[in-house]
C-alpha positions as CSV (number, residue, x, y, z in Angstrom):
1,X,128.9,52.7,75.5
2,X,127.0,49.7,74.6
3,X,123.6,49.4,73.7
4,X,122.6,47.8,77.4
5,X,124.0,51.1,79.2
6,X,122.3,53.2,76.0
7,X,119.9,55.3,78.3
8,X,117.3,54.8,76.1
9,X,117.8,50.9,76.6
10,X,114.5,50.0,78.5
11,X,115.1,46.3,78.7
12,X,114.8,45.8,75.5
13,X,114.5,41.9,74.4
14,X,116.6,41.9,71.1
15,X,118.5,44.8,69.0
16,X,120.2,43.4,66.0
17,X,122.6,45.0,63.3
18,X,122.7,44.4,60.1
19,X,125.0,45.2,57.1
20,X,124.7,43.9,53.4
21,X,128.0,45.2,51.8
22,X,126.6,44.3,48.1
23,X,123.6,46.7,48.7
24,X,125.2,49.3,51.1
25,X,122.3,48.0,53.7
26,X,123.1,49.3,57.5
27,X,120.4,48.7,59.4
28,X,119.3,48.2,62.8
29,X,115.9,46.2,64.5
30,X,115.1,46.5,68.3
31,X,112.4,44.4,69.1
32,X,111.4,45.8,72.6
33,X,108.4,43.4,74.3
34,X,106.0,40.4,72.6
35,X,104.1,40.1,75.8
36,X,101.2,40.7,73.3
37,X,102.6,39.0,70.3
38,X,104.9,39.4,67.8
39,X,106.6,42.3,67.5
40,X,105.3,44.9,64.3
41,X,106.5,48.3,63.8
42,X,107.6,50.2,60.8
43,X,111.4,50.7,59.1
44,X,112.7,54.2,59.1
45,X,115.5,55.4,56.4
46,X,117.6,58.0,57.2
47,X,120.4,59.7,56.9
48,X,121.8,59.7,60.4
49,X,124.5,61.8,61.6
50,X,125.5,58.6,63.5
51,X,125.9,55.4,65.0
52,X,124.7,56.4,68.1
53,X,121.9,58.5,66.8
54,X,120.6,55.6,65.0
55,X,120.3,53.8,67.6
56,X,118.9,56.4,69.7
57,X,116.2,56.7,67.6
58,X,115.4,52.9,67.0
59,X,115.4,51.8,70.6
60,X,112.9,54.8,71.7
61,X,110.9,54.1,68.5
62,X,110.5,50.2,69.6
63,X,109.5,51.1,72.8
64,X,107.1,53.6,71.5
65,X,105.9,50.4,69.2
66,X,104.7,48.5,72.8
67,X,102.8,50.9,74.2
68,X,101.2,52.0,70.8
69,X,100.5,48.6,70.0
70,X,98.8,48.1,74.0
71,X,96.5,51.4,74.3
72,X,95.4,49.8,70.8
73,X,94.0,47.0,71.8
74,X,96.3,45.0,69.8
75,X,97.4,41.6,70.2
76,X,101.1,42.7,68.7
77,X,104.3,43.9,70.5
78,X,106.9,46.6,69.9
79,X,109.5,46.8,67.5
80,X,111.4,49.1,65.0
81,X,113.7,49.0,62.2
82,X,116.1,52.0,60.7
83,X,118.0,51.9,57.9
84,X,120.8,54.1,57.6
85,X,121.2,55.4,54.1
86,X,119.4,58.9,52.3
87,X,116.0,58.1,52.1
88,X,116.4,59.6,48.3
89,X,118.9,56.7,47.1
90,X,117.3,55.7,44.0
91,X,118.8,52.1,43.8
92,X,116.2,50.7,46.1
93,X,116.0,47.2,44.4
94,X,119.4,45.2,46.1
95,X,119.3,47.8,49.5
96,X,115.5,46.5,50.3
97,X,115.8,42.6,49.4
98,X,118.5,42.4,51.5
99,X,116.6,44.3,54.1
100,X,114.1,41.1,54.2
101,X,116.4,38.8,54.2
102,X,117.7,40.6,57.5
103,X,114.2,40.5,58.8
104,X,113.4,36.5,57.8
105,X,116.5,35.7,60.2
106,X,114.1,36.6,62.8
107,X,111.9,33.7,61.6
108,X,108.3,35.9,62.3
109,X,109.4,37.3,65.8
110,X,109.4,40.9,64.5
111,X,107.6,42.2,61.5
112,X,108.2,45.6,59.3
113,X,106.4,47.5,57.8
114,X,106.8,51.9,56.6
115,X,107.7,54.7,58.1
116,X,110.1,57.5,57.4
117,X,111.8,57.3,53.9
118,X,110.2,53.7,53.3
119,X,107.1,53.1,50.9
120,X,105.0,50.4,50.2
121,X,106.7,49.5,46.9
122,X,109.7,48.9,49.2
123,X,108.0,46.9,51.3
124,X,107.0,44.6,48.8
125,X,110.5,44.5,47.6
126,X,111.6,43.5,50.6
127,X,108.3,41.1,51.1
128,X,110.1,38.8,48.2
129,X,112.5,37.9,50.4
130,X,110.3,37.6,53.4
131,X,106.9,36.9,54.5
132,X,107.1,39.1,57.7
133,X,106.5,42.1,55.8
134,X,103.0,44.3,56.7
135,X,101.2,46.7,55.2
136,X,101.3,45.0,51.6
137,X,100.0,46.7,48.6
138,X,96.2,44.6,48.2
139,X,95.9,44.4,51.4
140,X,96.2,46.3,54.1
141,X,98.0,49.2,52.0
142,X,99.6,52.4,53.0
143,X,98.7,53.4,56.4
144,X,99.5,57.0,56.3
145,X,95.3,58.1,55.7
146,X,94.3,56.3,58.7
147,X,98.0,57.4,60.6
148,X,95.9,60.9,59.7
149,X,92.5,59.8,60.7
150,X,93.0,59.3,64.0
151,X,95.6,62.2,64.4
152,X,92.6,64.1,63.1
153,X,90.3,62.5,65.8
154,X,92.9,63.2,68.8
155,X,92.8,66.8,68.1
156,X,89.3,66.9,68.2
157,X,88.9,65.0,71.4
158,X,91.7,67.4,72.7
159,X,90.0,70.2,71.5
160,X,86.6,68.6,72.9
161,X,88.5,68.0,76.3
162,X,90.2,71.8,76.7
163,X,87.4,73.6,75.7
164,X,84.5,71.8,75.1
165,X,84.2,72.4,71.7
166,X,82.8,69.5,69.1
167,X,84.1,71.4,66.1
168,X,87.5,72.8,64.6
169,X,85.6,75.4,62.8
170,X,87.7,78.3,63.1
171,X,90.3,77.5,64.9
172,X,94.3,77.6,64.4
173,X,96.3,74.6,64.2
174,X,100.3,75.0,63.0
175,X,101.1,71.5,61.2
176,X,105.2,70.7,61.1
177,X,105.3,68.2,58.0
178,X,102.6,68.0,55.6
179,X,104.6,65.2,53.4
180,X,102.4,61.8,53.4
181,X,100.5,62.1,56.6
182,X,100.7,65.7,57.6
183,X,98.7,66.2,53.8
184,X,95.9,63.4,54.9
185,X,95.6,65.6,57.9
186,X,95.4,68.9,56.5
187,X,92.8,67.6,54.5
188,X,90.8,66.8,57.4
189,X,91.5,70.2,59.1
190,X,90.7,72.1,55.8
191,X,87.7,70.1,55.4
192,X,86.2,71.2,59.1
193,X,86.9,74.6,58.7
194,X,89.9,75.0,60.6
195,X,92.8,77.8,59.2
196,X,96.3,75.9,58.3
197,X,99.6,77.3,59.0
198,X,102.4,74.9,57.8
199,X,105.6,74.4,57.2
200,X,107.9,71.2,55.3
201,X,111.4,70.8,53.9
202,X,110.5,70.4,50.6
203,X,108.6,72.7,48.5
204,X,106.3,70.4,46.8
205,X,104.7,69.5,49.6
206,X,104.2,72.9,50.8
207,X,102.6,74.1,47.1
208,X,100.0,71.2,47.3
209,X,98.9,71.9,50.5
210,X,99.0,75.5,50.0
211,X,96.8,75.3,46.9
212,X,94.2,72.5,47.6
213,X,93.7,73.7,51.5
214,X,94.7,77.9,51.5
215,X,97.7,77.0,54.2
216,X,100.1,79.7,55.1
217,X,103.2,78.8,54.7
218,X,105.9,79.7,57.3
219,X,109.8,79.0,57.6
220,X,110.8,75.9,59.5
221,X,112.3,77.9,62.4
222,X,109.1,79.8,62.2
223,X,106.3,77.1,63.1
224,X,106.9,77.5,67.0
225,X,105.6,80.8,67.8
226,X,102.9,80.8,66.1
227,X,99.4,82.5,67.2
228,X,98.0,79.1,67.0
229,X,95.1,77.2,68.6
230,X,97.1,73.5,68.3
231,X,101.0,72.7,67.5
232,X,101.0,69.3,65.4
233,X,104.1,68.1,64.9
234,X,104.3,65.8,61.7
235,X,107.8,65.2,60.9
236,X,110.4,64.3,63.0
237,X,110.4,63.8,66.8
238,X,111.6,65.5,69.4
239,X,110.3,68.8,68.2
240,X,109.1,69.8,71.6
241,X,112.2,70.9,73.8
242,X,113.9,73.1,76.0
243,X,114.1,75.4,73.1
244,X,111.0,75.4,71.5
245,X,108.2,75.0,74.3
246,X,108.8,79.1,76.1
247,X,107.8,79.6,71.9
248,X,104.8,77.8,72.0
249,X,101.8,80.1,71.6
250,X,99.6,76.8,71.1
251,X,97.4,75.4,74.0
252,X,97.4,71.9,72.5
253,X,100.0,69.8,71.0
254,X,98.7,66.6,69.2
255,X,100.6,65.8,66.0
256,X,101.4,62.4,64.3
257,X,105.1,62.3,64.9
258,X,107.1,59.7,67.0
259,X,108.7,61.1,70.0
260,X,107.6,64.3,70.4
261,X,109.1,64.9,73.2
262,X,112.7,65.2,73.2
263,X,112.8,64.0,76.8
264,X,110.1,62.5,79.6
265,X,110.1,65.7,81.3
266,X,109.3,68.3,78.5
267,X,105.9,66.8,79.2
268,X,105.9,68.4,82.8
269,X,106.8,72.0,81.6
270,X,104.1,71.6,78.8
271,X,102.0,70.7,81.5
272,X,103.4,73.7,83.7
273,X,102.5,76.2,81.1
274,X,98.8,74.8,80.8
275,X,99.5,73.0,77.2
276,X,97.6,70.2,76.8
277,X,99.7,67.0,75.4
278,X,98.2,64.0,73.5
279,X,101.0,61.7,74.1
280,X,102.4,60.4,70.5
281,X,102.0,56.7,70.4
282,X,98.5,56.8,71.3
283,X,97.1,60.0,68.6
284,X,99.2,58.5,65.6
285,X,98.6,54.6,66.3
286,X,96.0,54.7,63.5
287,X,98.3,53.2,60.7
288,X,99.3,50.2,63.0
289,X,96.0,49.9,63.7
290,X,95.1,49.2,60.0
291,X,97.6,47.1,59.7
292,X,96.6,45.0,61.9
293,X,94.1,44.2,59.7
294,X,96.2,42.5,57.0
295,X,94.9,38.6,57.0
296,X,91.6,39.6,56.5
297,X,91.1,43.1,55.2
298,X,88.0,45.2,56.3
299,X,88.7,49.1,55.7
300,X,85.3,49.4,57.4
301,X,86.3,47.6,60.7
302,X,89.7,49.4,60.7
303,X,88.2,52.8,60.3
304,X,85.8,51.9,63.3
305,X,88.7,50.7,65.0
306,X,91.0,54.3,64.8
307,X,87.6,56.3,65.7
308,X,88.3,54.5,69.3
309,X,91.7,56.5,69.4
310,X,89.1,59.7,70.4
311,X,87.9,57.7,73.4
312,X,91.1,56.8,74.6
313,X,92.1,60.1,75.0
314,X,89.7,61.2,76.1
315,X,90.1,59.0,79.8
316,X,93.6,59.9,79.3
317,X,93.3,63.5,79.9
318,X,90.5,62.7,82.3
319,X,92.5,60.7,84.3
320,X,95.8,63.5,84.3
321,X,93.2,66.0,85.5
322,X,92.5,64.2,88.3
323,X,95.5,62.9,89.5
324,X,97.1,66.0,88.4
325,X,99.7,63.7,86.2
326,X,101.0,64.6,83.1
327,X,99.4,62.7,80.1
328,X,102.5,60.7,79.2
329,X,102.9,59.5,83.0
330,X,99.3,58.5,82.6
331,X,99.4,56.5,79.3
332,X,102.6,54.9,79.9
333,X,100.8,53.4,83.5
334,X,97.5,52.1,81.4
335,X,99.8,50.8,78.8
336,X,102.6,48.6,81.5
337,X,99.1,47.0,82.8
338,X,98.2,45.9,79.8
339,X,101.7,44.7,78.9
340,X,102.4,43.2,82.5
341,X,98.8,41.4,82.6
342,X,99.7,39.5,79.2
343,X,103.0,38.3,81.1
C-alpha cells in the first residue's frame, strides 16, 4: 500500500521519511494543510509495532494538527512528526540533532515541537540544529499545564452543557494517563472538588497522583466501566471503540488525548447511547495554543487565549443538538470553513 491509498491519507501535502543510521533516527513528518500558515505540530516517540502503524498514527495526528490549529484561531497549519524508537532510550544526544537536521530540510514549512516520549530538553537538542523548533525552554516552555488547562475548561463546559452545572464539586471523572498532562489535570479536578479514579502504566505516576489528590487507582483494563460522571482519556488515542464504549458507564467523554476515537463513527454510537463527546483537537488544543505564543511571550494572553476553548464548545454542542449531528461532524464543518476561506 502506499501512503496515497493509506486510508487515513486525507490529501495530505507532504509526508517525508527520515533515517539517520549514525543515531538510529526513523522518523516520519506529514505536513497535512498551511492554508493558515506554516505547519506546527508536536513529535511523538514511540515504540511502534510497525511501519504502517507509524504512519497511521502520523497522518491522523497531522490532520488532527489542521483542524486544532483552525477552531484555535490560529494563523498555523497541520503537521506531525513520530519518531520510531522507545521513548526511554537514554542516548538522546545524536537521535535528536539529527532529528532537526531532518526538520531544517523543510526550510520553516513545518515546525516541531513535544508530544509523546519528547521533552523540552529534546527539543532544544534538536533546536541546535534547527531554528524551526517551538516550545523552547525561556520561552514559550512546556505546554502540557495549559494542554491541561483547557482540557480542564472543556469538561466544565461539557458538564455546564449536559447538566447545567457550573461546578465539578462532587462529581466522578475516570482519567486514563495522569503522566505529564493527565497530573496538571488532576490537579485541577482535585482542586474543584471532583473525586478521581485513575489509572497509568507506570507506577510513579499513579503514587503521586494518588497521594497529592486521594485518586483511586484502578487496573488499566479497569478504567472503562467505571461508575463515573466523565471518561477522560489521557494517554493514547483511540481508547474509545467497538470494545470499550457498551463499558462506558460515563455520560461525558472529554480527555486530552489525540484520536480518541478509533474511527469517525464511534462518535455516532457515543452519541446513540446519549454520551456526550468533546471532540479531541478542540478540548486539548491548549498547548499549541501557548505555543503560539513563542516570539513574544505573554503567559497572561495565552491563558486568556485557552479560556476561549470553553466557548467553543460550548456552540459546538449547541450546534449538534440542533442539527442532531454528532460533535465531531460538527467541528470538523466549522473547522474546513475556516481552512477553505484562507485558500
Amino acid at each position: 500500500m502506499t501512503v496515497f491509498n493509506h486510508l487515513s491519507f486525507d490529501d495530505h501535502e507532504q509526508v517525508v521519511f527520515c533515517q539517520d543510521k549514525k543515531s538510529g533516527l526513523r522518523a516520519i513528518i506529514a505536513i497535512h494543510n498551511t492554508n493558515l500558515g506554516p505547519a506546527v505540530g508536536g513529535c511523538r516517540m514511540w515504540n511502534y509495532g510497525s511501519d504502517d502503524e507509524a504512519i497511521t498514527d502520523v497522518l491522523r495526528l497531522s490532520r488532527g494538527m489542521t483542524y486544532k490549529n483552525a477552531l484555535a484561531g490560529l494563523s498555523m497549519g497541520g503537521g506531525k512528526s513520530v519518531i520510531m524508537a522507545d521513548p526511554n532510550v537514554t542516548d538522546r544526544e545524536a537521535l535528536f540533532r539529527a532529528f532537526g537536521r531532518c526538520i531544517d530540510t523543510l526550510g520553516g514549512k513545518y515546525y516541531s515541537a513535544e508530544d509523546v516520549g519528547v521533552s523540552t530538553a529534546d527539543i532544544m537538542i534538536a533546536h541546535q540544529e534547527t531554528p524551526y523548533m517551538a516550545g523552547l525552554e525561556g520561552k514559550s516552555g512546556d505546554p502540557s499545564p495549559f494542554t491541561a488547562l483547557g482540557t480542564y475548561l472543556g469538561i466544565k463546559a461539557a458538564v455546564k452543557h449536559q447538566r447545567g452545572l457550573d461546578s465539578l464539586n462532587g462529581l466522578k471523572i475516570s482519567v486514563q494517563g495522569v503522566g505529564h498532562v493527565g497530573y496538571y489535570l488532576c490537579r485541577h479536578l482535585h482542586e474543584e472538588g471532583a473525586e478521581l479514579i485513575v489509572t497509568d502504566i507506570h507506577q510513579e505516576s499513579l503514587d503521586r497522583v494518588a497521594s497529592e489528590f486521594g485518586a483511586r487507582v484502578v487496573a488499566p483494563q479497569d478504567i472503562y466501566h467505571q461508575d463515573v460522571d466523565v471518561y477522560a482519556p489521557c494517554a493514547l488515542g483511540a481508547t474509545v471503540n467497538d470494545t470499550t464504549i457498551p463499558m462506558l458507564k460515563a455520560t461525558i467523554v472529554a480527555g486530552c488525548a489525540n484520536n480518541q476515537l478509533a474511527e469517525v463513527r464511534h462518535g455516532e454510537l457515543l452519541k446513540d447511547k446519549g454520551i456526550l463527546y468533546a471532540p479531541d483537537y478542540v478540548i486539548n488544543a491548549g498547548g499549541i495554543i501557548n505555543v503560539s505564543f513563542e516570539k513574544d511571550y505573554d503567559a497572561a494572553a495565552a491563558t486568556a487565549k485557552v479560556e476561549e476553548i470553553y466557548h467553543t464548545l460550548l456552540t459546538i454542542f449547541e450546534q449538534s443538538d440542533a442539527q442532531n449531528r454528532t460533535t465531531g461532524d460538527v467541528a470538523d464543518e466549522m473547522a474546513r470553513e475556516i481552512i477553505n476561506a484562507a485558500t
